[in-house]
mmCIF file of the N, C-alpha and C atoms, coordinates in Angstrom:
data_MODEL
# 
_entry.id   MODEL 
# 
loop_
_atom_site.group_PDB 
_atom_site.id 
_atom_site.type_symbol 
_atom_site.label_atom_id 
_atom_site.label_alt_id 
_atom_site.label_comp_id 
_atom_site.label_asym_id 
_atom_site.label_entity_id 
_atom_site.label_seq_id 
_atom_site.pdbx_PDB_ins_code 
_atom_site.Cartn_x 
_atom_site.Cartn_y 
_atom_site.Cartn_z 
_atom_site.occupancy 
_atom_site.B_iso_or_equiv 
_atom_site.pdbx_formal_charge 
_atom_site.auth_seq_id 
_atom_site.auth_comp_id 
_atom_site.auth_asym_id 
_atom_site.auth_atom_id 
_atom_site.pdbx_PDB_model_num 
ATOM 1   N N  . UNK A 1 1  ? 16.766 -3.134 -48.274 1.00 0.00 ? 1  UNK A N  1 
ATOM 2   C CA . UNK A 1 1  ? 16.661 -3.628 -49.626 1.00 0.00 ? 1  UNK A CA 1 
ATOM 3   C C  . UNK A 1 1  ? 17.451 -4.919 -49.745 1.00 0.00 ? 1  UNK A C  1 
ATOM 4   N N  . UNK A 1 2  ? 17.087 -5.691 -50.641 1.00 0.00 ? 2  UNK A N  1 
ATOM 5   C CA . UNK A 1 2  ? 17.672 -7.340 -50.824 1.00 0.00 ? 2  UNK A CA 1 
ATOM 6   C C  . UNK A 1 2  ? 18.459 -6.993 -52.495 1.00 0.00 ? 2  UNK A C  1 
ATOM 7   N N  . UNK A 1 3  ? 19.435 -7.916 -52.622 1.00 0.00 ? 3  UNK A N  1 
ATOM 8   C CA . UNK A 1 3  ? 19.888 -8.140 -53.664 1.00 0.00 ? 3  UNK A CA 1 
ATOM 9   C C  . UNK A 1 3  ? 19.104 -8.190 -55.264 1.00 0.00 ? 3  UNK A C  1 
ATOM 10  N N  . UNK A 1 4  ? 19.264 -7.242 -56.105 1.00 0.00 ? 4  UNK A N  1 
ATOM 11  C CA . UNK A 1 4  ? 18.211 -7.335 -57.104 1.00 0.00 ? 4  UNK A CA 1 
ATOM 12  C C  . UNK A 1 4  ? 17.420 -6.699 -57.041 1.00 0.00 ? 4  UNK A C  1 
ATOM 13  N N  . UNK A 1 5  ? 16.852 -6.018 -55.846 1.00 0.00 ? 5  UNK A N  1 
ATOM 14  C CA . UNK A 1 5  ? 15.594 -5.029 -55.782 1.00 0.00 ? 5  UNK A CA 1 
ATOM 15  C C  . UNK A 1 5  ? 16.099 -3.654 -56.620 1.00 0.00 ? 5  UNK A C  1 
ATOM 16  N N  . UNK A 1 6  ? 14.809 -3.343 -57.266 1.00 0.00 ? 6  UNK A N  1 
ATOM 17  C CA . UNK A 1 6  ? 14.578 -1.899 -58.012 1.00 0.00 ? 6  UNK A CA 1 
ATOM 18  C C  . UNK A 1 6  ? 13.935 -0.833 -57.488 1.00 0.00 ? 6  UNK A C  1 
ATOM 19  N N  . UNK A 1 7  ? 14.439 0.226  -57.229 1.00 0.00 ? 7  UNK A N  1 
ATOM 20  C CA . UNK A 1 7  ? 13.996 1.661  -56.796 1.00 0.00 ? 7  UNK A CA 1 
ATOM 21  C C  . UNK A 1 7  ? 13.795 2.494  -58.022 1.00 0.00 ? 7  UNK A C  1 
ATOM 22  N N  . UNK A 1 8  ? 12.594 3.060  -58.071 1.00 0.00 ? 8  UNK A N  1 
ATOM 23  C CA . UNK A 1 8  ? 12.506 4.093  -59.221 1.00 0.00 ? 8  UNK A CA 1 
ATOM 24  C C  . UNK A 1 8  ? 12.189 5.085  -58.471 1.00 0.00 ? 8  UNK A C  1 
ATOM 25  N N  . UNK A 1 9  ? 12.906 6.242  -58.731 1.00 0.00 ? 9  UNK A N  1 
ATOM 26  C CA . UNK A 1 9  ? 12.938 7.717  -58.309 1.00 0.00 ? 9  UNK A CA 1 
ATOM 27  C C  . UNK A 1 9  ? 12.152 8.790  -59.779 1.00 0.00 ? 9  UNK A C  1 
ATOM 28  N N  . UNK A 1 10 ? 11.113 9.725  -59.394 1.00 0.00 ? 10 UNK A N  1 
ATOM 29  C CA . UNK A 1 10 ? 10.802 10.235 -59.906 1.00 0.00 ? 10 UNK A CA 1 
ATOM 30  C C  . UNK A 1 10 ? 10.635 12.088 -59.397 1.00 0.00 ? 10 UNK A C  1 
ATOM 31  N N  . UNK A 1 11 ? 11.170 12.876 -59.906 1.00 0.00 ? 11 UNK A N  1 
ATOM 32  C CA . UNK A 1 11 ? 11.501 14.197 -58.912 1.00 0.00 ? 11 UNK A CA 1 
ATOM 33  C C  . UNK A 1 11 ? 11.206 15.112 -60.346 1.00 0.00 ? 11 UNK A C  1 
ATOM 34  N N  . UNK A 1 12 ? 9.991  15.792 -59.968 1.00 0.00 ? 12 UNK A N  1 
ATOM 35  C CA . UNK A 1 12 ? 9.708  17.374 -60.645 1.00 0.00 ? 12 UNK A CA 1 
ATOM 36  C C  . UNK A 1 12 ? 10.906 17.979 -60.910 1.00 0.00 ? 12 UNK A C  1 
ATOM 37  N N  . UNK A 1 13 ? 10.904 19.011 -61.820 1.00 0.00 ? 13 UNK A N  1 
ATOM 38  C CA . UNK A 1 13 ? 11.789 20.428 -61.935 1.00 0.00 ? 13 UNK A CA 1 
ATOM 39  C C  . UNK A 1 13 ? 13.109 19.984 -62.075 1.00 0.00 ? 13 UNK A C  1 
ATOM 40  N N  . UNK A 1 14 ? 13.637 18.748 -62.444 1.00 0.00 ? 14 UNK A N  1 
ATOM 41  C CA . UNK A 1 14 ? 15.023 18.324 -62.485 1.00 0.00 ? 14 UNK A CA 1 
ATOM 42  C C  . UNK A 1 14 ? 15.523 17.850 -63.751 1.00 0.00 ? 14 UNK A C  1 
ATOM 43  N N  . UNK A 1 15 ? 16.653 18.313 -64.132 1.00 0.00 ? 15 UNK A N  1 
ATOM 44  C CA . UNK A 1 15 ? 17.462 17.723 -65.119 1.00 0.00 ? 15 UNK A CA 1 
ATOM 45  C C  . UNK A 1 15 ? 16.901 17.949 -66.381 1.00 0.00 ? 15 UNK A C  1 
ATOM 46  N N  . UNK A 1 16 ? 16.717 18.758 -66.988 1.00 0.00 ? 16 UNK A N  1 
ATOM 47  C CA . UNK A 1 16 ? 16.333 18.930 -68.471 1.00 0.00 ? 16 UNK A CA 1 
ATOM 48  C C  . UNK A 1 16 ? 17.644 19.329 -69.280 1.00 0.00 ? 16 UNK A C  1 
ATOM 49  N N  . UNK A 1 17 ? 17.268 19.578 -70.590 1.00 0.00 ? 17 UNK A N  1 
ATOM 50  C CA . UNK A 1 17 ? 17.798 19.880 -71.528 1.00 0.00 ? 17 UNK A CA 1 
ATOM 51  C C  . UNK A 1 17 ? 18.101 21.595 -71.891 1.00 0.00 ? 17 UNK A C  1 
ATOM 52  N N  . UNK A 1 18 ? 19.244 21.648 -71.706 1.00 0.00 ? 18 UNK A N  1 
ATOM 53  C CA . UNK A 1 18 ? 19.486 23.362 -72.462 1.00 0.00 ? 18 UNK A CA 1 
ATOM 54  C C  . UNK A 1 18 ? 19.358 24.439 -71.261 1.00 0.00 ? 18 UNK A C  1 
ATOM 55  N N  . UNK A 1 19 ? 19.301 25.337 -71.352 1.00 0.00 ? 19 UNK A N  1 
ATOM 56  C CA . UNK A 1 19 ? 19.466 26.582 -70.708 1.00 0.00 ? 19 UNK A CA 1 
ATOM 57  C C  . UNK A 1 19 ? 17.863 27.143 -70.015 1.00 0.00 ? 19 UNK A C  1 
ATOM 58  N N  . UNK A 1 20 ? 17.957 26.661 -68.523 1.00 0.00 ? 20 UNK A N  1 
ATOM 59  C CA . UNK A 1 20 ? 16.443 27.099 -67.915 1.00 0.00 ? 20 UNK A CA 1 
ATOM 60  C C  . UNK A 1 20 ? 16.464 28.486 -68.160 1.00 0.00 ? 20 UNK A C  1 
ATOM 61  N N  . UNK A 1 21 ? 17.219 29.288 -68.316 1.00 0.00 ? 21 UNK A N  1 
ATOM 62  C CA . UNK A 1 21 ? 16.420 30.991 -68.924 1.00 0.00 ? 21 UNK A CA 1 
ATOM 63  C C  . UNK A 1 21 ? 15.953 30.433 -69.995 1.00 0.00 ? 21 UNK A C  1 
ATOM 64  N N  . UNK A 1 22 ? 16.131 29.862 -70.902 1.00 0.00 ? 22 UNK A N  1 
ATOM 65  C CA . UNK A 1 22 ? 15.984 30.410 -72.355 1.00 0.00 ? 22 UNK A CA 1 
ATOM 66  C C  . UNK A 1 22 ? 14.142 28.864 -72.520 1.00 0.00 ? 22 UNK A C  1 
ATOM 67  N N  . UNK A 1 23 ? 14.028 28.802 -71.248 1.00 0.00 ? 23 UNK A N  1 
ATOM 68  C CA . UNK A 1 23 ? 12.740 27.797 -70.895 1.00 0.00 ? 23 UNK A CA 1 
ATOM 69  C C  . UNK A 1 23 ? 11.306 28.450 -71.730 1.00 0.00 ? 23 UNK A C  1 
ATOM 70  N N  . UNK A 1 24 ? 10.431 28.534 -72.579 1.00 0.00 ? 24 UNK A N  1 
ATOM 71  C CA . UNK A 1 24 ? 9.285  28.799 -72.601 1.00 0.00 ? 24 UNK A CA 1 
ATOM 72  C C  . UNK A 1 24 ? 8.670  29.266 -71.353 1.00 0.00 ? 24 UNK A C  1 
ATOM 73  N N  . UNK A 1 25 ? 8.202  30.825 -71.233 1.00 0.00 ? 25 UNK A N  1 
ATOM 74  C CA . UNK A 1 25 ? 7.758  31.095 -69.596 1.00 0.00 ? 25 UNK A CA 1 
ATOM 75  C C  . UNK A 1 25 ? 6.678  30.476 -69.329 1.00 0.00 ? 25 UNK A C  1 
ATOM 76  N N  . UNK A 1 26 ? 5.493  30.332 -70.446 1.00 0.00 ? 26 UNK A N  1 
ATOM 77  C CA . UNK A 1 26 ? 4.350  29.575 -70.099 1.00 0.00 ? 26 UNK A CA 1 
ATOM 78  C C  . UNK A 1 26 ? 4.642  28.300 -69.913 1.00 0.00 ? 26 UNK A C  1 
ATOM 79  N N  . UNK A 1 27 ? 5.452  27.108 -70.116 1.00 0.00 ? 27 UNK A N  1 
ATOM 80  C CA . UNK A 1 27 ? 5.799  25.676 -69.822 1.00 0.00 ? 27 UNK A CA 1 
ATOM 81  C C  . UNK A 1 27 ? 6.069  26.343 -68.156 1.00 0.00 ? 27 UNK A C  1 
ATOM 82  N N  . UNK A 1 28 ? 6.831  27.148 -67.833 1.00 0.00 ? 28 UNK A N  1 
ATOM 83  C CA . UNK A 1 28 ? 7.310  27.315 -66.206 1.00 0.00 ? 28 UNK A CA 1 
ATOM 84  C C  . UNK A 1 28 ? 6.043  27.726 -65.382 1.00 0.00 ? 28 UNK A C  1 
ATOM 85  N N  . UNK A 1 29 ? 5.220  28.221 -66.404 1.00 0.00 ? 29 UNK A N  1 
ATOM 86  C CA . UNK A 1 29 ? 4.105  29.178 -65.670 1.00 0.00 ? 29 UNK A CA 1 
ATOM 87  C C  . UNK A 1 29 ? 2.871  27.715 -65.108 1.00 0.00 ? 29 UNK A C  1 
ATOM 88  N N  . UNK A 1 30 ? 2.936  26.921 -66.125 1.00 0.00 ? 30 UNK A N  1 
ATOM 89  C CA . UNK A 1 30 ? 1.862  25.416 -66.462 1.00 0.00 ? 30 UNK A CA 1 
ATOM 90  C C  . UNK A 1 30 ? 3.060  24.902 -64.803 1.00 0.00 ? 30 UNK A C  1 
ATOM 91  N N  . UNK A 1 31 ? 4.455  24.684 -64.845 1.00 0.00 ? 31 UNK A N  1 
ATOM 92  C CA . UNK A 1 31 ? 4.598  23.752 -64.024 1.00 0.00 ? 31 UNK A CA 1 
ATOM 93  C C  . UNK A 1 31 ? 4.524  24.216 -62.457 1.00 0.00 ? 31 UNK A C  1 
ATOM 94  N N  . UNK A 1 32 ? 4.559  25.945 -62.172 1.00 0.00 ? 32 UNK A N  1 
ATOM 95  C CA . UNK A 1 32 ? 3.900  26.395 -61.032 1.00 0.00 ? 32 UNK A CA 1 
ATOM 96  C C  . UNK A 1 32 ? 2.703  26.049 -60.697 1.00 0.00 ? 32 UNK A C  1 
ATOM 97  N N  . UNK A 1 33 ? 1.408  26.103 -61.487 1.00 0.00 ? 33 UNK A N  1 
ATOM 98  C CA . UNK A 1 33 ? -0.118 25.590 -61.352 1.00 0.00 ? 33 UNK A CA 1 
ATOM 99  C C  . UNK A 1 33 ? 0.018  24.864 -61.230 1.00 0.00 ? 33 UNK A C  1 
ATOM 100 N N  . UNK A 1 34 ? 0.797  23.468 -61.853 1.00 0.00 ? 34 UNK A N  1 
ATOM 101 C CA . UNK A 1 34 ? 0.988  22.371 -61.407 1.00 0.00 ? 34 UNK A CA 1 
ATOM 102 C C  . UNK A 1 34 ? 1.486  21.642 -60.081 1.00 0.00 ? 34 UNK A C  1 
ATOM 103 N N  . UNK A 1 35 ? 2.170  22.611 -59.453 1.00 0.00 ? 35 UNK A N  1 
ATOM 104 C CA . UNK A 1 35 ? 2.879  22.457 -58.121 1.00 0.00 ? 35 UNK A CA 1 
ATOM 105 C C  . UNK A 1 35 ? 4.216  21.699 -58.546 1.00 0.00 ? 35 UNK A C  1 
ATOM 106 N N  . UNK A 1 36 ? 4.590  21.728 -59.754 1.00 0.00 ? 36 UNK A N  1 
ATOM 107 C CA . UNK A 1 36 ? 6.138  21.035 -59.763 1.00 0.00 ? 36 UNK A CA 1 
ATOM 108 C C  . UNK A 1 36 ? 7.372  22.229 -59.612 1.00 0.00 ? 36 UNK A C  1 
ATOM 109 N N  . UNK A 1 37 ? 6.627  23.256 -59.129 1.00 0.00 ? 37 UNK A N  1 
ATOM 110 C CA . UNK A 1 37 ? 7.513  24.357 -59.778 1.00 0.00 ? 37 UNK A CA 1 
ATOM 111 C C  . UNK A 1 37 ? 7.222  25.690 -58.452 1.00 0.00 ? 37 UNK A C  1 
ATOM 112 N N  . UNK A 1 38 ? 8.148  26.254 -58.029 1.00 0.00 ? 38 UNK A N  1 
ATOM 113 C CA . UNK A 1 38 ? 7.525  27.081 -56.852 1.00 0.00 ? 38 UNK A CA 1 
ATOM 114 C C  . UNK A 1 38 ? 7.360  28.496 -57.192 1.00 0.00 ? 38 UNK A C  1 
ATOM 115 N N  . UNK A 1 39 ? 6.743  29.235 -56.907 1.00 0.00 ? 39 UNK A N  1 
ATOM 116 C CA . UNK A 1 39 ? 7.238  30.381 -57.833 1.00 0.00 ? 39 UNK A CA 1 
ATOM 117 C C  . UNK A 1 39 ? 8.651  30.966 -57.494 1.00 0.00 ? 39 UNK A C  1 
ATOM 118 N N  . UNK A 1 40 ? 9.036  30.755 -56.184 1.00 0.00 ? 40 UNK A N  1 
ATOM 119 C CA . UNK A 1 40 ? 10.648 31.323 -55.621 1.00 0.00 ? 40 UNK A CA 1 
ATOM 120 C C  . UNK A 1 40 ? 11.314 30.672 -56.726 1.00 0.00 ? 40 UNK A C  1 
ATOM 121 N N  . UNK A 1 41 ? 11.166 29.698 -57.038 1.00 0.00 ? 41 UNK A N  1 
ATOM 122 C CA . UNK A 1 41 ? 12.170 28.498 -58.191 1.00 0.00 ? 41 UNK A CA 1 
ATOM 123 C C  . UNK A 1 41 ? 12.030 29.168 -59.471 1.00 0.00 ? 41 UNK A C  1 
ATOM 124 N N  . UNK A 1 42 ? 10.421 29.937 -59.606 1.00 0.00 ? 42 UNK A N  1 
ATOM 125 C CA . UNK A 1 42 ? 9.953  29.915 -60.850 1.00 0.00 ? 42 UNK A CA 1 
ATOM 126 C C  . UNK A 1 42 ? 11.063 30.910 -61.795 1.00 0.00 ? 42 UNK A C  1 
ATOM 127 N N  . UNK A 1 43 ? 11.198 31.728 -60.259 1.00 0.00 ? 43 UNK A N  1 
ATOM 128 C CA . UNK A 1 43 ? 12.541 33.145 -60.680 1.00 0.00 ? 43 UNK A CA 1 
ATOM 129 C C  . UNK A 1 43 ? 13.760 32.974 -60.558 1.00 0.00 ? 43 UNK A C  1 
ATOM 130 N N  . UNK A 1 44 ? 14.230 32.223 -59.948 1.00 0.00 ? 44 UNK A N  1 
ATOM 131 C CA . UNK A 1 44 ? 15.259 32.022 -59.187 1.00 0.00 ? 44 UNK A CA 1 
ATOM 132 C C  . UNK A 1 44 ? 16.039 31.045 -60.335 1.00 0.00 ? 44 UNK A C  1 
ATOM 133 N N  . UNK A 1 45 ? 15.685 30.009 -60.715 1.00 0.00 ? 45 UNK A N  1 
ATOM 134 C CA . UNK A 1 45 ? 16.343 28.899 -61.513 1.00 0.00 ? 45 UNK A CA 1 
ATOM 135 C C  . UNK A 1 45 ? 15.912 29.352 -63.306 1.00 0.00 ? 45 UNK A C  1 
ATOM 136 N N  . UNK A 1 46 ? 14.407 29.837 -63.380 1.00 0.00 ? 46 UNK A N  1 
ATOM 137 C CA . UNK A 1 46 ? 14.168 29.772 -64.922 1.00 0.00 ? 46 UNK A CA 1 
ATOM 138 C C  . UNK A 1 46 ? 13.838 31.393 -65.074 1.00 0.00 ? 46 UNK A C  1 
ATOM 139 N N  . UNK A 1 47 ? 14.345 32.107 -64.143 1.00 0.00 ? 47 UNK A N  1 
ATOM 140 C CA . UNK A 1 47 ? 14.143 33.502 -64.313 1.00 0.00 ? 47 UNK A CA 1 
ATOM 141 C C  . UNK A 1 47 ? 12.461 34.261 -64.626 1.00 0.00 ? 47 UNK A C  1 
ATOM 142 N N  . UNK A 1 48 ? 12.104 33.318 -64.269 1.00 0.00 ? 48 UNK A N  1 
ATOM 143 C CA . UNK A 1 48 ? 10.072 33.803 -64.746 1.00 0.00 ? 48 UNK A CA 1 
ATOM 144 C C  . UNK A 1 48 ? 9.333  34.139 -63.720 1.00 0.00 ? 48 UNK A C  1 
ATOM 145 N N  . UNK A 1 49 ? 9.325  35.336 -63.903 1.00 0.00 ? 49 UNK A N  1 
ATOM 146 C CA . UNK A 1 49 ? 8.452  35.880 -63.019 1.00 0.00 ? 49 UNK A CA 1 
ATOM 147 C C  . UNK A 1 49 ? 6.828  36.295 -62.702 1.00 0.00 ? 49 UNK A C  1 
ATOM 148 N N  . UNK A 1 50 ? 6.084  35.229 -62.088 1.00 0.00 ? 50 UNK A N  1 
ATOM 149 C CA . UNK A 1 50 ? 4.904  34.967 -62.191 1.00 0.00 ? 50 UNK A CA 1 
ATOM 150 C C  . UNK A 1 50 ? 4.362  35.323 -60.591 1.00 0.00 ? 50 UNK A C  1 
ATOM 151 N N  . UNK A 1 51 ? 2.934  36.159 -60.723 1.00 0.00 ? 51 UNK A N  1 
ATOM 152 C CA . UNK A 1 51 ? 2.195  36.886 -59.627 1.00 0.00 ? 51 UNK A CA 1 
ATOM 153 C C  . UNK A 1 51 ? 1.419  35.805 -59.197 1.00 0.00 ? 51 UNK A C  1 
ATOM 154 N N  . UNK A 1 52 ? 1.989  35.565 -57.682 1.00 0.00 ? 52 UNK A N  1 
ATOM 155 C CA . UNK A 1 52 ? 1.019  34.852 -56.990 1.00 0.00 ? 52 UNK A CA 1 
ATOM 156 C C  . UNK A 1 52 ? -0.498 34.779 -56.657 1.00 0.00 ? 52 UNK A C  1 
ATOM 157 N N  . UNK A 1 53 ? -1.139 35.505 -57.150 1.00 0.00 ? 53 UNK A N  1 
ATOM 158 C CA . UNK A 1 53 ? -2.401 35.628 -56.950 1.00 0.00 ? 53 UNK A CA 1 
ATOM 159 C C  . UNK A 1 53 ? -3.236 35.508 -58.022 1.00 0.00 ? 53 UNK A C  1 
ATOM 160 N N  . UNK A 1 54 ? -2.299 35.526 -59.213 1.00 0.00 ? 54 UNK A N  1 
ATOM 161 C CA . UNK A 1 54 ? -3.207 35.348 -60.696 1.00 0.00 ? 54 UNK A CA 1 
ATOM 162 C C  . UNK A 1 54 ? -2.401 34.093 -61.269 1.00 0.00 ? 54 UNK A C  1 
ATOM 163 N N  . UNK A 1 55 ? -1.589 34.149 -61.107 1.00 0.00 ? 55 UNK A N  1 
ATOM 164 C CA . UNK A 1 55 ? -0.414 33.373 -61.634 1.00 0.00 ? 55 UNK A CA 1 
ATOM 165 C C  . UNK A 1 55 ? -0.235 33.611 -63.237 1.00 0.00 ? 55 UNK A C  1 
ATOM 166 N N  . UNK A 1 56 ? -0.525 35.190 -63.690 1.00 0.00 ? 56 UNK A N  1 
ATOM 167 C CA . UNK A 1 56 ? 0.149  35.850 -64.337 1.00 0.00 ? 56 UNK A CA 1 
ATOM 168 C C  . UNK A 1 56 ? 1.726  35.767 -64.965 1.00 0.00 ? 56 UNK A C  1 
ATOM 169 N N  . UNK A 1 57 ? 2.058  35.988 -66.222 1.00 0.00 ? 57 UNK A N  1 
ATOM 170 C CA . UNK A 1 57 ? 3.571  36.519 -65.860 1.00 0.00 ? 57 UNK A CA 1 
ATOM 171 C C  . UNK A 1 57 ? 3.815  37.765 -66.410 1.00 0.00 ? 57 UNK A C  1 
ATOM 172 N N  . UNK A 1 58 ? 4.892  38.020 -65.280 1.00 0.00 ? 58 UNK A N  1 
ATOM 173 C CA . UNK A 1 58 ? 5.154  39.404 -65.587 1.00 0.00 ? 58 UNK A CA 1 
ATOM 174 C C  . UNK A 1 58 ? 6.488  39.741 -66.885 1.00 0.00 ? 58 UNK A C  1 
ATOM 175 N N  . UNK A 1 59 ? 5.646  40.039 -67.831 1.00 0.00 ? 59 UNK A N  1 
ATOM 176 C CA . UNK A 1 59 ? 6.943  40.084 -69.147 1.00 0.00 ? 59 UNK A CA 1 
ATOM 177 C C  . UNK A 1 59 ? 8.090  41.129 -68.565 1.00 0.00 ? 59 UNK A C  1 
ATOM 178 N N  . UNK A 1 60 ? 7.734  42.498 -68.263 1.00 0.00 ? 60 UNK A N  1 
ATOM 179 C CA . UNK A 1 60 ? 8.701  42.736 -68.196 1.00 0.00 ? 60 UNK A CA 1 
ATOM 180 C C  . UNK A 1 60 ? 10.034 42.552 -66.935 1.00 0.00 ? 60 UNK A C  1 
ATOM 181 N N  . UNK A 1 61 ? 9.352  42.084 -65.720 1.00 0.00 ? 61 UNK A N  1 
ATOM 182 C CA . UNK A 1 61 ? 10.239 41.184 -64.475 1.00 0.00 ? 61 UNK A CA 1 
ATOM 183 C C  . UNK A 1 61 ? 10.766 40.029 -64.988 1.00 0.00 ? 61 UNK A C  1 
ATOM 184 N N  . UNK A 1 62 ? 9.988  39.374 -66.016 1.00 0.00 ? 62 UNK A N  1 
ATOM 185 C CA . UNK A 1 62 ? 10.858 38.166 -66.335 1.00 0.00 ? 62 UNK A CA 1 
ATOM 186 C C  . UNK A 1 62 ? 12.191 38.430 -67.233 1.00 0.00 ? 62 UNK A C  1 
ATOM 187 N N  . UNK A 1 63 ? 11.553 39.434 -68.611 1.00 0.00 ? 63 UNK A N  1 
ATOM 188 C CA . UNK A 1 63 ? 12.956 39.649 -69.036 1.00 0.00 ? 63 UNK A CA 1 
ATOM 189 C C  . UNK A 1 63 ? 14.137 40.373 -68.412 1.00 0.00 ? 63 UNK A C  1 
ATOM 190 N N  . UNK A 1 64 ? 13.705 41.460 -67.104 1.00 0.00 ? 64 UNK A N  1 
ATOM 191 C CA . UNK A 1 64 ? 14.594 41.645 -66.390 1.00 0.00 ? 64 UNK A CA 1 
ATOM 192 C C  . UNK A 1 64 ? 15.723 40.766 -65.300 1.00 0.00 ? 64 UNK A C  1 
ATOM 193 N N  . UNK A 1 65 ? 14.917 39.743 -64.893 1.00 0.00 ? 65 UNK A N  1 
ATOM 194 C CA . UNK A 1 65 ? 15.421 38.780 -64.380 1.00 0.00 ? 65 UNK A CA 1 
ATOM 195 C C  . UNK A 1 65 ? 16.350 37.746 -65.144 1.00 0.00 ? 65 UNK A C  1 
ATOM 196 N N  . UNK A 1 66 ? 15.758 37.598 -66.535 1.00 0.00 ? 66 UNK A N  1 
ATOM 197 C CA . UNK A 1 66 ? 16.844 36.890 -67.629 1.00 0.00 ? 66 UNK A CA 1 
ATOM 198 C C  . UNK A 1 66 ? 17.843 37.522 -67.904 1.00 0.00 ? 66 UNK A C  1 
ATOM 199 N N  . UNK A 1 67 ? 17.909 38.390 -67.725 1.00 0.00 ? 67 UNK A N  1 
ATOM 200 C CA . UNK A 1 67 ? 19.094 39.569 -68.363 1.00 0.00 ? 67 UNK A CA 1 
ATOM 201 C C  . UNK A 1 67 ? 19.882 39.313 -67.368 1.00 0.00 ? 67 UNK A C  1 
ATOM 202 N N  . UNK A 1 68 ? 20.069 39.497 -66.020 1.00 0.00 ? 68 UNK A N  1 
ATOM 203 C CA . UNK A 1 68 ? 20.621 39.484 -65.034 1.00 0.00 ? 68 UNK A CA 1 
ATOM 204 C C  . UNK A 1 68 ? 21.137 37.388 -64.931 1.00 0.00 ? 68 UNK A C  1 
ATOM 205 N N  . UNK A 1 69 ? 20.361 36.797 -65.102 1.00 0.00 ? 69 UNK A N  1 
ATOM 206 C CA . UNK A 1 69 ? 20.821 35.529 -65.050 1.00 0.00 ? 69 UNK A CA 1 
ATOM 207 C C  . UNK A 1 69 ? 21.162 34.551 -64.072 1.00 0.00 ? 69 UNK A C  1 
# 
């Protein structure tokens, strides 16, 4: 890079606002279909637990998983 040059970085699933449990599960469920979002991540970081084969969510795994935190 030379003096003055601009890099713009743009990265999925990063840096939002407020508490990823308390995320809308369908916004997490939209950014799995989307591929910004993995489903391991989907549970793991926003507690939502969504079936790989339907890409379903499971209400009551997710609120179990929120509870736990």
């Amino acid at each position: 890079m030379d003096a003055n040059d601009c890099v713009d970085v743009i990265a999925g699933g990063g840096g939002g606002y407020g508490d990823p449990l308390e995320r809308d599960p369908e916004a997490v469920r939209q950014d799995v279909i989307e591929g910004y979002v993995s489903l391991d991540h989907a549970r793991s970081d926003y507690g939502v637990v969504i079936a790989p084969e339907t890409f379903e969510i499971d209400a009551e795994a997710t609120k179990t998983a929120r509870r736990r935190g």
